[in-house]
N, CA and C of each residue as an Amber inpcrd file, in Angstrom:
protein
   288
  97.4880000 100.7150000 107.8890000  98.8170000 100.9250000 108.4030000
  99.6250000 101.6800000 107.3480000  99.8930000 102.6820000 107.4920000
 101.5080000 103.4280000 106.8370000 102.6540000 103.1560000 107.1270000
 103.8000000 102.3880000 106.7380000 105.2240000 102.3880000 106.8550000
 106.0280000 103.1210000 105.8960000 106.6970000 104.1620000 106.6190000
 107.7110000 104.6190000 106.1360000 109.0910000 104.1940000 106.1860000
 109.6410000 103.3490000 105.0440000 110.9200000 102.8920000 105.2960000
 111.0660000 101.6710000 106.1730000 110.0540000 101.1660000 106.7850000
 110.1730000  99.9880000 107.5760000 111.4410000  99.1280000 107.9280000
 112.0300000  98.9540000 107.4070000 112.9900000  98.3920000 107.0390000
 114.5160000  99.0230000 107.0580000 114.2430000 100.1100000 107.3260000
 115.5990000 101.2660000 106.4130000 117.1000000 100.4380000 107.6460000
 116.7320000 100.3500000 108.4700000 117.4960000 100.4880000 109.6750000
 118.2060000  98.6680000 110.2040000 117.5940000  97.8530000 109.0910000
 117.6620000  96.4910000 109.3670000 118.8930000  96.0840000 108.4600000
 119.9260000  95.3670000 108.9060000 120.6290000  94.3150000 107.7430000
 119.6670000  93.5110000 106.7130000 120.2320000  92.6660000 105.8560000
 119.3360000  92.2680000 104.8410000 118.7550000  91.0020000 105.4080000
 119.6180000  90.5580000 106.6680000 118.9130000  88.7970000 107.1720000
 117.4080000  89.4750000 108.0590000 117.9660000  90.1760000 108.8730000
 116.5370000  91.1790000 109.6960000 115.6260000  91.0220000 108.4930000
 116.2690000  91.9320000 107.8120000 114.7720000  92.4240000 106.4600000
 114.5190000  91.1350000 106.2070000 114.8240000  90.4250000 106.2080000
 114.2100000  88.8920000 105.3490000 113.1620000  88.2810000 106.1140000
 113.9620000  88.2240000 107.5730000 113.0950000  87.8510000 108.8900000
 111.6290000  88.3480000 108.9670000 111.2910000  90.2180000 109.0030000
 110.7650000  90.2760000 108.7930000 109.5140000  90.1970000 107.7660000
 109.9440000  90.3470000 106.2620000 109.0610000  90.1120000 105.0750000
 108.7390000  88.4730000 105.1990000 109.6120000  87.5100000 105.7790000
 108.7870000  86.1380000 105.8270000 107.2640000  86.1730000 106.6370000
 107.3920000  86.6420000 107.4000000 106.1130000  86.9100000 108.1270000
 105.0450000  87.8030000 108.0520000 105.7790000  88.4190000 107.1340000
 104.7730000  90.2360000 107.1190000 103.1210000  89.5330000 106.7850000
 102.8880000  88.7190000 105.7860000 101.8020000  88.5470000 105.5870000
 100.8660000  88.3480000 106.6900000 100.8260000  87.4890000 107.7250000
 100.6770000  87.5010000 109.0240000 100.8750000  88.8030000 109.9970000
 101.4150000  89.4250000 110.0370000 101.9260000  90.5820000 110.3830000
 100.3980000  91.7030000 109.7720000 100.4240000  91.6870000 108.7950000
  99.6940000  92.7420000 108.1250000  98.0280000  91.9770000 107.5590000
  97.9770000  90.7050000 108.2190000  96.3120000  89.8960000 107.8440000
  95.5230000  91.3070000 108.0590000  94.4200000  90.9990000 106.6510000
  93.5680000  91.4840000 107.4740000  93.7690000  93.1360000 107.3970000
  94.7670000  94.0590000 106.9700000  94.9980000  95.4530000 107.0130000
  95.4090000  96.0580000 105.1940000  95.0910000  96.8800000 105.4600000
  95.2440000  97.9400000 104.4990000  96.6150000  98.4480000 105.0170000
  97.8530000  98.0710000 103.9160000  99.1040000  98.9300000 104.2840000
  99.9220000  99.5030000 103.5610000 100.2620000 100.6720000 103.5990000
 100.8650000 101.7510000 102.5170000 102.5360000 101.4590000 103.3440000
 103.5230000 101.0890000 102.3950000 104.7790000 101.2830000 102.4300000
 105.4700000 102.0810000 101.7340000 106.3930000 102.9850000 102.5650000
 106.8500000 103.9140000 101.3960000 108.3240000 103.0600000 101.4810000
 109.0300000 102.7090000 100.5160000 110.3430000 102.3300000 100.3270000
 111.1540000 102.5340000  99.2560000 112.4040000 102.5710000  99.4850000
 113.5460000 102.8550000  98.1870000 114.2730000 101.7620000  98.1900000
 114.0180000 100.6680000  98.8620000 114.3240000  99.0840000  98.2970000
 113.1980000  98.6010000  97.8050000 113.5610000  98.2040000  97.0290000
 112.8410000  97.4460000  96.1890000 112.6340000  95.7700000  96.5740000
 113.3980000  95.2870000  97.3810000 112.9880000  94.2200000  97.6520000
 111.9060000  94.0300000  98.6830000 111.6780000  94.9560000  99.0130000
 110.5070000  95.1080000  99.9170000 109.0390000  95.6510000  99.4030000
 109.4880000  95.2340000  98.0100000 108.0910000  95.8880000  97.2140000
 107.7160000  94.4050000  96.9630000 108.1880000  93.6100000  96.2120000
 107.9510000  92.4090000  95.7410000 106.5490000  91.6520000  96.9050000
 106.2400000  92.1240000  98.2070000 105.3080000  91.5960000  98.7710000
 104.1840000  92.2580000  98.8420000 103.8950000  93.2880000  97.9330000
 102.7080000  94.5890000  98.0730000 101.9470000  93.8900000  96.3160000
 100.9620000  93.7750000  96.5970000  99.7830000  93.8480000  95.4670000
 100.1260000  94.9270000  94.2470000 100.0420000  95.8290000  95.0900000
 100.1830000  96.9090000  94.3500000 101.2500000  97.8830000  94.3990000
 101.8700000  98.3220000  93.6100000 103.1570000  99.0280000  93.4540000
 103.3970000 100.4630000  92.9380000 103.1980000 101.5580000  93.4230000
 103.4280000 102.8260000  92.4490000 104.4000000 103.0640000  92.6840000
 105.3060000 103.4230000  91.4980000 106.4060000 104.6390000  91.0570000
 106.4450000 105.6480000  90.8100000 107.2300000 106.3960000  91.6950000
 106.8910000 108.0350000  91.6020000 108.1210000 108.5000000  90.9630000
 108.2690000 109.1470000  90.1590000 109.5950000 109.7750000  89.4380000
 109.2410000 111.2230000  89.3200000 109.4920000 111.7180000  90.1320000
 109.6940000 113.9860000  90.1370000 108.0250000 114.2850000  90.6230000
 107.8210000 113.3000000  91.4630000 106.5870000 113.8580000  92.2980000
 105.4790000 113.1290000  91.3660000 105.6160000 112.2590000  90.2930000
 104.6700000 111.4090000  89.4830000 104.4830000 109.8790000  89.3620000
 103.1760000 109.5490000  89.5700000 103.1520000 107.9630000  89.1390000
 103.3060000 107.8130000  87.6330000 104.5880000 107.1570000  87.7010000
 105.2400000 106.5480000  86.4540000 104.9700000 105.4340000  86.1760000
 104.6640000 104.6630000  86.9070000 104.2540000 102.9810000  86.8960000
 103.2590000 102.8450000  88.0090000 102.2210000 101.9990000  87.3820000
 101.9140000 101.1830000  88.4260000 101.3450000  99.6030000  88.4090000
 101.5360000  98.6260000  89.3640000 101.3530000  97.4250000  88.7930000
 102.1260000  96.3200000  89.9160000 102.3570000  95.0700000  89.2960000
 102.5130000  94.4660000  90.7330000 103.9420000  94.2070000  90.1630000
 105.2290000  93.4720000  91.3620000 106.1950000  93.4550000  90.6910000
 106.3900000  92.8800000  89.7650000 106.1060000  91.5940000  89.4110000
 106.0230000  90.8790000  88.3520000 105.9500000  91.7400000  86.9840000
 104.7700000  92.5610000  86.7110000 104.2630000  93.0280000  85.3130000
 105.9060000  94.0750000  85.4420000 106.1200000  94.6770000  86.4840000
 106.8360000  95.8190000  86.2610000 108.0960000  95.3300000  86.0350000
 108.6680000  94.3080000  86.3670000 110.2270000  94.1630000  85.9020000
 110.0250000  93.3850000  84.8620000 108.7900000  93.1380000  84.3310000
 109.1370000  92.9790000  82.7430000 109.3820000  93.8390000  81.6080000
 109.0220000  95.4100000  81.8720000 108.8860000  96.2920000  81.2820000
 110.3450000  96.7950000  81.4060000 111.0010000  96.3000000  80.2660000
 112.7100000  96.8220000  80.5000000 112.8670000  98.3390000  80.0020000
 111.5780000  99.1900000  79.8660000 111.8000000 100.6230000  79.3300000
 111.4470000 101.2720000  80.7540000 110.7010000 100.3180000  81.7320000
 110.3850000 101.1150000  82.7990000 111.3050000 101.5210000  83.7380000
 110.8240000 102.3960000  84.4640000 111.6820000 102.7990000  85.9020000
 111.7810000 102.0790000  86.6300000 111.0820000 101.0050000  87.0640000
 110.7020000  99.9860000  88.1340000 112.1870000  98.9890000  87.8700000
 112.1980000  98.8970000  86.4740000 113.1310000  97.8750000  86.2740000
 114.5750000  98.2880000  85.9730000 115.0250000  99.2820000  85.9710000
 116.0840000 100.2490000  86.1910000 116.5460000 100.0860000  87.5150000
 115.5620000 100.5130000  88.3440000 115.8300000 100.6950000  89.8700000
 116.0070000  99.2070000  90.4170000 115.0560000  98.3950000  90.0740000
 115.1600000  96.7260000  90.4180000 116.6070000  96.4440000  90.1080000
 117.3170000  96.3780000  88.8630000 117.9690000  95.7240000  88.5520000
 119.8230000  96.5460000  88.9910000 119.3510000  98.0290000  89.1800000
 120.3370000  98.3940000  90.0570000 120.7470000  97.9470000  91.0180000
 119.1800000  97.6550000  92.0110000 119.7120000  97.2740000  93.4380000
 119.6610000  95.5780000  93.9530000 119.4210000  95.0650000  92.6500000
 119.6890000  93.7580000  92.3730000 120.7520000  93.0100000  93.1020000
 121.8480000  93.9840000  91.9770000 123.4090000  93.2500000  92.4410000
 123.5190000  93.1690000  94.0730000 123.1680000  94.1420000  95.0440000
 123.3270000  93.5870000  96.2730000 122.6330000  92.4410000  96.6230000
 122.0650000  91.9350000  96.0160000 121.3620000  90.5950000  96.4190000
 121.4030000  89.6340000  96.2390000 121.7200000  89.1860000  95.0940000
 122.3450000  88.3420000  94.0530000 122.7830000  87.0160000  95.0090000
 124.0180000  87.6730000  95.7800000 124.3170000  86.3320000  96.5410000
 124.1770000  86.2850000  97.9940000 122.6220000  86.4550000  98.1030000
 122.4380000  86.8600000  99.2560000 121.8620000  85.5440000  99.8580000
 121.8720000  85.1040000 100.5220000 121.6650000  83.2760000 101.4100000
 121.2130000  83.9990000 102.9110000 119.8790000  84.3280000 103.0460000
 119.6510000  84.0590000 104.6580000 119.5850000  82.9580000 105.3400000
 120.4470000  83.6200000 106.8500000 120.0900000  82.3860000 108.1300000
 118.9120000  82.8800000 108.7960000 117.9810000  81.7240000 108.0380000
 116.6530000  82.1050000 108.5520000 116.6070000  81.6570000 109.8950000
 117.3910000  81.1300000 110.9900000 117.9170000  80.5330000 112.3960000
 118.1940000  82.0770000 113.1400000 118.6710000  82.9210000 112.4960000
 118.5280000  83.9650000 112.8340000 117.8450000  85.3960000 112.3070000
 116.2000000  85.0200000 112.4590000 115.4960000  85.9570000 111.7380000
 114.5590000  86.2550000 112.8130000 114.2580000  87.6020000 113.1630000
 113.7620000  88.2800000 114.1230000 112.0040000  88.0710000 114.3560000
 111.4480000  87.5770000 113.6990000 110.3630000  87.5650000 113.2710000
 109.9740000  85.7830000 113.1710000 108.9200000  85.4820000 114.0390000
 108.9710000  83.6330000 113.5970000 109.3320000  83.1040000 114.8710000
């Protein structure tokens, strides 16, 4: 499966809805996500960063937001702050 942006078009409770389930969702498949949230990386094995058409990183999220020189963790911790106080109503999650 390829997803482009999966997500782009969802509020953040949707997006949640869906990534609770994705694993189920995706049993069993090979799936390439392309995304510019980052919170939607945190459920992929594997993670590349492309910076000017190059893999700059690659690795799972964990290793990569430890690396405070990396790009991964630049971009993580940018788009952090929208999340921070983020509380889903999982009562209303599209997925489940």
């Amino acid at each position: 499966m390829v997803l482009d942006e999966p997500t782009a078009a969802l509020d953040p409770y949707a997006e949640y809805g869906i990534y609770q389930n994705f694993s189920e969702i995706t049993e069993s498949k090979t799936l390439i996500s392309i995304s510019h949230r980052l919170s939607s990386s945190r459920m992929c094995d594997r993670i590349l960063v492309l910076d000017e058409g190059r893999v700059a990183q690659e690795g799972a999220h964990e290793e990569l937001v430890k690396d405070l020189d990396g790009k991964y963790y630049a971009l993580w911790n940018a788009q952090a702050q929208y999340y921070d106080n983020f509380e889903p109503n999982t009562s209303n999650s599209i997925v489940g």
